[in-house]
Every structure is written in C-alpha cells, then in structure tokens.
C-alpha positions, 0 to 999 in steps of 0.5 A: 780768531783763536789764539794757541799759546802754550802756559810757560809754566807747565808747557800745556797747550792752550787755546782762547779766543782773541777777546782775551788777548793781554787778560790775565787768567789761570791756566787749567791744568797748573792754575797758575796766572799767566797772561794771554798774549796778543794774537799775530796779525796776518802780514798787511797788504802794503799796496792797498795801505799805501793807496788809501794813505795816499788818497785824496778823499776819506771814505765816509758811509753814507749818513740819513738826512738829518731831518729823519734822524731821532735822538733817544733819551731818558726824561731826567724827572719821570725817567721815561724813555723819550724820542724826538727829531733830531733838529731839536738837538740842543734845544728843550721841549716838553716830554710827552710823558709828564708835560715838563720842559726837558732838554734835548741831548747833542746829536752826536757825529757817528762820521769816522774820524780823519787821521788827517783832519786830527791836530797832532800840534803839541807843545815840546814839554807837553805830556803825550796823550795816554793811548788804549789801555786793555781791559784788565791791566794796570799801569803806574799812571792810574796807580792813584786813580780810583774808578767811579764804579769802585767808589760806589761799591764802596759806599764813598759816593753819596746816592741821590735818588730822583723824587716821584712825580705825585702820579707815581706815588698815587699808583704806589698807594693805590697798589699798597693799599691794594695789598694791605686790603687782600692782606686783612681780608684773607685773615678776617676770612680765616678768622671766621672760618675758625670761629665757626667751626668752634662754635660748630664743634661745641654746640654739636656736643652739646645737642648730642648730650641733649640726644644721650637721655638720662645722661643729665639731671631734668634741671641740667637738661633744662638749661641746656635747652635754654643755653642752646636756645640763647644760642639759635636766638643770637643767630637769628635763628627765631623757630629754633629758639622757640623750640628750645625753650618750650623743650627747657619748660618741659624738661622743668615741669617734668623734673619732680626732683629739683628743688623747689626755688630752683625750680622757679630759677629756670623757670624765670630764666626761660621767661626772661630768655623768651621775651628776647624771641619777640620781635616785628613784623620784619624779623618775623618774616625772615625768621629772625624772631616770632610773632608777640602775639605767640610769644604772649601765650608762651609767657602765659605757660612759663610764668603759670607755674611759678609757685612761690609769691617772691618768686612770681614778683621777681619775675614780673618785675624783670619782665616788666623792665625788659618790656619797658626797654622794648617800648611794650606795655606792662605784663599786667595780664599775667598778674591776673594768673595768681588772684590770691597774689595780684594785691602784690603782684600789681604794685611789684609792676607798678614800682618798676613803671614808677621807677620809668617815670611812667606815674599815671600807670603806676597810679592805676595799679596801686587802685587796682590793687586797692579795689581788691582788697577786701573791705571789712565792716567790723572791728572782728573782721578788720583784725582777721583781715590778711595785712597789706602787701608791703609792694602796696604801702611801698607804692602808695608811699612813693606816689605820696597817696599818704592817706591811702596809705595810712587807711589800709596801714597807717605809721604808728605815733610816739614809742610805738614800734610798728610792724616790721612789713610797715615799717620797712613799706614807709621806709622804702616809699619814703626812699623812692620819692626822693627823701632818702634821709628820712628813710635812713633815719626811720630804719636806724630808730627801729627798735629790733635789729631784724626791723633795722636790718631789713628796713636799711635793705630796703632803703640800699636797694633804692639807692642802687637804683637811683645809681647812689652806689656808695651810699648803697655800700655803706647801709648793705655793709650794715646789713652784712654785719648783721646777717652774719653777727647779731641776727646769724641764723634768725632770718627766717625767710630764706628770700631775704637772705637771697636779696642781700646777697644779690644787692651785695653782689650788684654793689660790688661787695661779692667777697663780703656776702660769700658768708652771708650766702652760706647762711641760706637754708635752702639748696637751691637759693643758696647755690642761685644766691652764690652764682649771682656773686660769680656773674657779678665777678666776672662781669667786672672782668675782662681776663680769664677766671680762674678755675678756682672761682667755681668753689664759690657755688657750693658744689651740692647745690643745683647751680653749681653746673651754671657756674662753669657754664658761666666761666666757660663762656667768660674766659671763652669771650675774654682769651679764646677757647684754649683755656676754657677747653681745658677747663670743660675737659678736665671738669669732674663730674663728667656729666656737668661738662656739656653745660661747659661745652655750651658755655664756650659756643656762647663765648665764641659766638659773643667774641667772634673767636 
C-alpha cells in the first residue's frame, strides 16, 4: 500500500510505501524533516466485525502434532546449531555435537491469542500497560531509558566471550601453524633463489676474465683457477675441481715472472686445496670427490716443483696435518722427490705425527732420517760433513733419543756457546716433550741476541701448539723487539722473518708484526707474511672489513690481489654482497677485480646470502 501526502513545507507531492508510516524523514526537494503520516484505512465491513465478535469459538489454525515438531537452538559451549523433538522441551540432553549435557529451550505456542481469554482485571491506581510504540519515535516515558544495543555500542556493557572447546583450539593451531609453514617456506625459497643468482652472477665474471687471455698476470690467473676450483669443491662438483686446479699448476709453472717464493705460495695452496678433492668410494661415484689413488699423482706433479727446502718442509707439514685429520697416512712418499732434503723433510713429518701422538711413526722416520746421513770415518771427513738438519736434532730431542742426538750434535758443556742450529734444535726438542722452562731458560743464556731471538721463536711456536697462548705472546713480544730494534736488518733469511710474523699473526699480535713484516727482503714473502696478518684479522671478525685493511699487503707485491680476494669474500659472508660489491667495483686496478668477484661468490656460497 502507498501513502500520498504532500510535505507541509513546501507543498510537494510525495509518495512512500506504508512501512514508513509515523518515520521521520527529509523531504527530497526542501530537505526539511517531516513526518510521514499514517496511511487512511478502507471503511471496516461492520457485519463481518460484528460476526466474529459475537462468535462462540476463536479461529485457530491447525497446529502439527507435537510429537513431530522440533525445536531449534544454539548449543550454549560450541555454539552449533542443535535440533531436537519437541517433547524434550525443558528437559536436557547431550548436544550431538560436543557431547555435553545441554537444556532444551520451551516449546513456544505460535496459537493466536484470544481477546477473550486476556485478564484485563487491573487495580484502579495501576498504570495502564504501554501499548505499540512505532519504529523511530520517542516518548517522555523512555526519556530515562537507554536500549541495550546503544549501551554496547558504547562500550558500557562488558563483552563476555565463550571459551573454545580444546578442538577448536587444536584446529586453530593446526591452521597457524599451517600459515606460519607456508609463510617461512616461501622466504627461504626466495632466499635461495637469491643467492644462487648471486653466486651465478660472479662466478660467471670470473671465468669470463678466465676466457679474456692476457687480461691478468700468470700468478692472478693461477689463483683464480684455485679460487674457482675451491668453489666447484664446495658444490660437490669433484671433475670440475680437478680441472681447475690442474689449470692453476699450469698457469704457475708457465708464469716465469712470478717471483720465486711466490711462486712456491700458489703452489702450496693448490696442494693443500687438492687434498680436500680426495674422497670415498661413495663421494666418488657420485661425482662429488675423486679417487685418492688419482689425487696421489696430482700431489706428486704439484708438490715436485717446490724449489725451496723451507718451502718443501711447510708444505709437507701441512699436508701431513690435513692427512692426519682425514685418518690417512703420512705423505712420506712425497719426501723421497728431494733426496738431497729427505734428512729434513722426514723429521719436518715426523714432529707433526708426534705432535698426533703418533710416537712409533715418529720414531721410524727419525731413524730413516739417520740411516741417510752419511757416515764419515776420518776427523777430515766428519768437519766437511754437511750439519745435521735442525728438524732432526728437534725430533731426536722430542723423543728424548738424547744419545742420538748428542752422536750426530751434541750440546756443548760450560761457556761454551753452541751453533745457533743446535742451540735452537735442543731448545725446541726440550719444548716439545713437555720442559718448557728449560727451553726458556736455555734461549735466554744464549750468548748472541740472533741465538736468542730464534731460539725463543722456537720455544713460541710449541706453546702455540700446545694451545699456551699467553705464554706464546710474551716470548714473540721478545722476538718483535728485537727484530725490529737490536737485530733490524741482520736477519739474513727472509723465512725466518716470515715465521714471526705468521706466529705473530695466529697469537693475536698482527698489529704488532706489521713492521717487522716490512722488514722482509723479498717480494714475495713479505706480501704472503702481510696477508697472513690480514687472514688472521678477519678471522677474529664477524662485521664487515673495512677497505682500508687492504693497505696492510704492500700493494707492489704479488699478494696484494689476495687480499681483496680475502676481504671480499669476508664481508660477503658476514653482511651480504652490497658492500663487498662496492668494494670489487670501485678497485683499482681493474684487472685485480676478478679475484674480487671470486671472493664474493665464495662468501655467498659459505653465508648462503
């Protein structure tokens, strides 16, 4: 039904359905409130009124039985909608759904009502009941009334939530869990997407300096072969490992402009970088590593053209560490390359397998090593014999064979001041069999401060061992006072200098050897002397280096390139590759920046960013 009514305002027309009647609303075209009125009812047919006034039974619609009536509610703990027959009306049973004891709600009586069946009897002063109130109006009655809905809108009515059953909250952790999973997944997905296109990305640019011929230096291109070979080794990659370093030995044996003791550097780090390529049978199947039985050979090729005796004995003696970890036997076979050096190179093995605990292994070199050395019958001929090597009298000392070692050289008695090489071979056996104090003493009664300052180098490089770091500091603070005060340049051997330094560096005194590492003569030892201060640095590190670190290897030496190698690949594993990318992009000079670009694909592939 409409209603038509015109708005007393301005006197339009209107027209709205009846569900508006005695609403309040703005007109359309005054925007003014005016009220809508109620709609005029047909005129009532009076007969039919007065016939169902007047009749002797009430209509009453026909109900269901009640036996087939259900009543529908809501289970007050899990909040599911129950339905049950209706003659359990006011009674309680269990809800289907979480088991528990419920009560059935009133069935209510949907019969109209009779007028006359209504008890109108009042008291005379009683307030009359409030009839139909229209939507929207207001009376002074509910002046001081307040509706619920308002006072929860409000926040005036404290919210009581009902508690979960512990199936609810099992689904709802099951499902977080569920999202937190997906969530951490997905990022670590990411993540590695990344860092594998980083890695990608700069090895890339570094084999493609690799393909530019005659863009780097023989001794660049050899350790860049190594690096990238380092890298193919991390991914399990055993064929291209091998390529990579059999291609660094080449680069190193063709490259007649390195300098010599550089020269025997790549070369040791090629070898120690092969021993990692040996593996079992399993790795080997799979490609992952190759057989050690081809790996002998490659040692053999790589460690034969050594050329310097100290540099021969240090890289026997890391080899033989490196063996001794993986379980294997000593490379004594490779000492047997250099006949002229095996009465040193077999006691250098021997100190390392003592220093395992291997005794009986060391004792059998030391008497290989004696067997070899040449027997002279004359007085003539015993002063033109070729002294003992000091790795010998150190280990004949260590074993405590003092007989032995006193036939070949024996301590002298009194005042007498013995050679430096038996003074400092007694003094370090006398360290490493445990009688530290004697050696200590020994070395500071020498008579020449040159005697003194190698023999308490010696008895430093035990303690390192031995893991006695403090007492290691205070005798190489000694020995760095006097390498660069009373004996600065009167080191002869250029070695000796490097093994300060590189014990130094592993004592956590780097600052303090920088000088003493300028002192070096030669190129190429001091540049490998000042990164083993860099290495040693970054190592106690875990922030970014800064790249002013690299002015501690001298940029005219050989290893100078390493060092960004170093830092690169540091700052890449501890912060991400931004910064290390800076570093290798701005380097100057530009044919150095590959060895960066390897150094941040190593530090990726370590950090796993």
């Amino acid at each position: 039904m409409t209603i038509k009514f015109s708005c007393p305002h301005c006197k339009k027309a209107l027209s709205v359905k009846d569900d508006y009647a005695g609403r309040r609303a703005a007109c359309p075209a005054c925007k003014t409130p005016v009220v809508v009125p109620a709609p005029v009812a047909k005129p009532a047919d009076m007969e039919a009124f007065a016939a169902a006034a007047l009749s002797d039974e009430p209509a009453a619609a026909a109900a269901a039985p009640q036996s087939q009536a259900k009543i529908e509610f809501t289970c007050t703990f899990c909040d599911e909608k129950v339905s049950v027959p209706a003659d359990l009306a006011g009674k309680r049973t269990p809800c289907p759904e979480c088991r528990r004891i419920v009560k059935v709600p009133d069935l209510k009586d949907d019969k109209p009502k009779d007028w006359r069946e209504i008890d109108t009897r009042r008291p005379s002063a009683a307030r009359p009941e409030p009839g139909a109130v229209l939507e929207g109006t207001w009376s002074t009655r509910d002046a001081g009334n307040v509706s619920a809905e308002a006072l929860i809108e409000a926040d005036a009515v404290p919210q009581f939530r009902r508690r979960l059953t512990w199936q609810q909250w099992v689904r709802r952790g099951f499902l977080a869990a569920v999202g937190v999973s997906v969530i951490t997944f997905g990022a670590w997905v990411a993540t590695r997407w990344v860092s594998e296109h980083r890695k990608s990305l700069f090895l890339a640019r570094a084999l493609a300096a690799l393909d530019n011929k005659g863009s780097l230096s023989p001794g660049h291109t050899a350790e860049l072969h190594r690096a990238v070979g380092d890298y193919y080794l991390a991914e399990n990659n055993g064929e291209q490992a091998r390529n990579q370093f059999v291609r660094a030995r080449a680069a190193v044996l063709q490259g007649d402009a390195i300098p010599a003791t550089e020269r025997d550097w790549l070369l040791i780090d090629i070898l120690l970088s092969q021993v990692e390529l040996g593996g079992d049978k399993i790795d080997v199947t799979e490609g992952r590593r190759v057989k050690w039985d081809d790996m002998q050979k490659e040692f053999r090729q790589t460690s034969q053209n050594l050329r310097s005796p100290e540099a021969r004995a240090i890289a026997l003696r890391a080899l033989t560490r490196q063996f001794i970890e993986k379980g294997l036997q000593a490379p004594t076979a490779l000492a047997s390359q250099f006949a002229d050096d095996q009465p040193q190179l077999l006691p250098a093995i021997g100190l390392e397998l003592l220093r395992a605990g291997k005794t009986e292994l060391a004792t059998s070199l030391a008497a290989q090593a004696l067997a070899q050395l040449p027997n002279p019958k004359a007085d003539e001929d015993k002063a033109k014999a070729p002294a003992p090597s000091l790795a010998l009298i150190v280990l004949l000392v260590a074993l405590r064979k003092d007989q032995d070692a006193a036939a070949i050289a024996p301590f002298p008695e009194g005042d007498v001041q013995p050679d430096t090489a038996i003074l400092v071979g007694y003094v370090e056996g006398w360290a490493r069999r445990g009688d530290i104090a004697m050696a200590r003493k020994r070395a500071n009664e020498a008579r020449f401060p040159l005697d003194r300052f190698q023999a308490l180098m010696a008895v430093a490089g035990v303690e390192l061992d031995n893991g006695q770091t403090d007492d290691a500091r205070k005798d190489l603070e000694t020995c760095l006072q006097l390498a660069d005060g009373e004996l600065k340049e009167k080191v002869s051997s250029p070695w000796i200098l490097f093994r300060l330094v590189r014990l130094s560096a592993q004592a956590g005194l780097g600052d303090k050897a920088i000088p003493v590492a300028k002192l070096i003569s030669d190129v190429g030892l001091r540049g490998r002397a000042q990164l083993e201060i860099l290495r040693h640095r970054l190592a106690e590190s875990s922030t970014p280096a800064d790249e002013a670190l690299l002015q501690i290897v001298d940029k005219s030496t050989p290893a100078h390139a390493l060092a960004l190698e170093a830092i690169a690949r540091h700052n890449t594993r501890t912060s991400g590759y931004t910064s290390a990318q800076k570093l290798v992009e701005n380097w100057d000079p530009p044919e150095e920046r590959p060895l960066g670009d390897i150094g941040v694909a190593l530090g990726s592939q370590a950090s796993g960013k």
